[in-house]
C-alpha positions in Angstrom: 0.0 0.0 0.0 3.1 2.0 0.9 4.8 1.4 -2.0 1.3 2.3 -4.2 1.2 5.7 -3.0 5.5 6.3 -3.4 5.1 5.2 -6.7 1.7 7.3 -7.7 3.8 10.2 -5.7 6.9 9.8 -8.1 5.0 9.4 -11.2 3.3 12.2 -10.3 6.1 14.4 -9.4 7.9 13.5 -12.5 4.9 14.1 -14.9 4.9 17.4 -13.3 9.0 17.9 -13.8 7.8 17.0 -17.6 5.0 19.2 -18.2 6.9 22.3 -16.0 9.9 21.8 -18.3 7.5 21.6 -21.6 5.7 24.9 -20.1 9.4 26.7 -19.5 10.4 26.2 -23.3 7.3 27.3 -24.6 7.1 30.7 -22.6 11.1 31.2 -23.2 10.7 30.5 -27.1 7.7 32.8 -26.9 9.5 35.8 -25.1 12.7 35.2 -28.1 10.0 35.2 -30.8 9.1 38.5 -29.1 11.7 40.1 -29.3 13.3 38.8 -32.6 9.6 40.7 -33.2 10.4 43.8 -31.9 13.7 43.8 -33.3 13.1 43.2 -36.7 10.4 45.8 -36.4 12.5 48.2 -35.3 15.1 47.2 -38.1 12.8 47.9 -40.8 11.4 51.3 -39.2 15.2 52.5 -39.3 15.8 51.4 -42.8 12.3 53.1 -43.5 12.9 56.5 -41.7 16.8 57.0 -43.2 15.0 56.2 -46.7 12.4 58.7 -46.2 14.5 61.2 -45.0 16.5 60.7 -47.9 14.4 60.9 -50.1 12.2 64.3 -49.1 15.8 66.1 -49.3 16.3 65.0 -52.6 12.7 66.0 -53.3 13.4 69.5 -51.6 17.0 69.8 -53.5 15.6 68.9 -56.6 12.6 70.6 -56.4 13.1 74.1 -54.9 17.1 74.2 -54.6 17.0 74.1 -51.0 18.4 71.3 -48.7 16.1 70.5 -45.7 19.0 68.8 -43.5 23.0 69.9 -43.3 24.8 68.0 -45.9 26.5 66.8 -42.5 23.4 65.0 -41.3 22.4 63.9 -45.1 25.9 62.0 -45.1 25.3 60.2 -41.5 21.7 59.1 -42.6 23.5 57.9 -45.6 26.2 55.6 -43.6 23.4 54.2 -41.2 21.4 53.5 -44.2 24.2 51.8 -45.7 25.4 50.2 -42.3 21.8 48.9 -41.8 20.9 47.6 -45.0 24.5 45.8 -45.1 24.2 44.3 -41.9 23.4 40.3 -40.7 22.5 40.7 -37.6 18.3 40.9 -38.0 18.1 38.3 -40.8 20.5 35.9 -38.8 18.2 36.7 -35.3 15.2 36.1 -38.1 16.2 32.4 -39.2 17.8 31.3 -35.9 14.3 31.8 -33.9 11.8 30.9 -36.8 13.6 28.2 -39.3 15.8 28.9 -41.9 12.9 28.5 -44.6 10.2 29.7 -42.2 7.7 32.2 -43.8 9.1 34.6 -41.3 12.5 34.7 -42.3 11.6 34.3 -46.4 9.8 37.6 -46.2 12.3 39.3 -44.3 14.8 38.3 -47.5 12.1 39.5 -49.8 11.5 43.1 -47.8 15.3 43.6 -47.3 15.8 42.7 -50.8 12.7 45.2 -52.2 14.1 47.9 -49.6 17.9 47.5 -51.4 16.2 48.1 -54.7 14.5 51.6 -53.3 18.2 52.3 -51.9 19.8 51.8 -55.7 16.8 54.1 -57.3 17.4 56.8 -54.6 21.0 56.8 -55.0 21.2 56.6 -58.4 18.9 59.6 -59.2 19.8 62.4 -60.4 18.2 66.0 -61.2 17.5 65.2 -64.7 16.2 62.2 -64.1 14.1 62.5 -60.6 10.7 62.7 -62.1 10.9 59.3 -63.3 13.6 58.0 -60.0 10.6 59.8 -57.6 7.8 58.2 -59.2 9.5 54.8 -59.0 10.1 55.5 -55.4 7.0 56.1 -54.4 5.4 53.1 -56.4 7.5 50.6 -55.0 6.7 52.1 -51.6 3.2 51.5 -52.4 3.1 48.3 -53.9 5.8 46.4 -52.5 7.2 47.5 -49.6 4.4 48.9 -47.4 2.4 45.8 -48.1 5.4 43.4 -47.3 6.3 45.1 -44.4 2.7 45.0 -42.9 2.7 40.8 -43.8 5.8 40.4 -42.6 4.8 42.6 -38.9 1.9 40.5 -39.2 3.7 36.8 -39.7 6.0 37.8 -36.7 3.0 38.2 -34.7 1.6 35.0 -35.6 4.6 33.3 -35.2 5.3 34.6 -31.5 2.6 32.6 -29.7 2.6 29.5 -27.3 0.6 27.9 -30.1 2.8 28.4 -32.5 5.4 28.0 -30.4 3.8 24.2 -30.0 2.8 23.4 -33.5 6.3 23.8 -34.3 7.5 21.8 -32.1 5.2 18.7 -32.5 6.4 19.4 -36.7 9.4 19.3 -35.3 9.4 16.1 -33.6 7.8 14.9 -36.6 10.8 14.7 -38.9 
């Protein structure tokens, strides 16, 4: 009878060990998933403001003749631009957390890669030609990058909860 209630005590004990360790990973790979979120976010919103920036100088120079920032400034949003689009950092946080051919981390490629190609326009225009480099600009702000950004926001949010959290790993132990 003893040895009934040890052993119901110890099965017990280490079904609880199990399901408190499950419970542990799930709420620590949910809190990375957040903040992979958060930074990726926060990635893109820099990438997206030194962009902009750029961009409504060139519009002002071109435009009217007048800068709106000191050619100082211009130059340092021009170097974090360049240091954040050439940077591994958010991509490599992006496919360590979700997989490396998670939905997550293939639309991260594709909005890095559609925010290089805005880069290349902006740099590349010119006065004579920034009717036509503005215009593209602004269209590919429109139609690709806006909407890839908001899916990709969207797919990190999706991806940082304790179910999804558990559906990958029961895939997971699948394989």
């Amino acid at each position: 009878m003893n040895s009934d209630i040890l052993l119901s005590g110890a099965i017990g004990a280490l079904l609880a060990t199990f399901i408190s360790v499950i419970f542990q990973h799930l709420s620590l790979s949910v809190h990375r998933r957040i903040e992979v979120m958060y930074s990726t976010v926060k990635f893109f919103d820099e990438i997206y403001y030194c962009i902009r920036q750029i961009h409504q100088n060139k519009i002002a120079v071109y435009d009217t003749g007048k800068f709106l920032m000191r050619e100082e400034d211009y130059n340092i949003l021009n170097r974090r631009l360049d240091e954040l689009i050439g940077s591994a950092d958010a991509h490599a946080r992006v496919a360590l957390t979700y997989g490396k051919h998670s939905t997550q981390q293939e639309s991260f490629g594709v909005l890095r890669d559609k925010t290089r190609d805005v880069i290349l326009v902006l740099s590349k225009s010119r006065k004579v030609s920034w009717d036509k480099s503005n215009k593209t600009i602004n269209k590919m702000f429109e139609d690709d990058i806006d909407p890839r950004r908001t899916a990709l926001e969207k797919r990190l949010i999706a991806g940082a909860t304790m179910w999804s959290v558990l559906w990958g790993m029961l895939c997971f132990w699948k394989r």
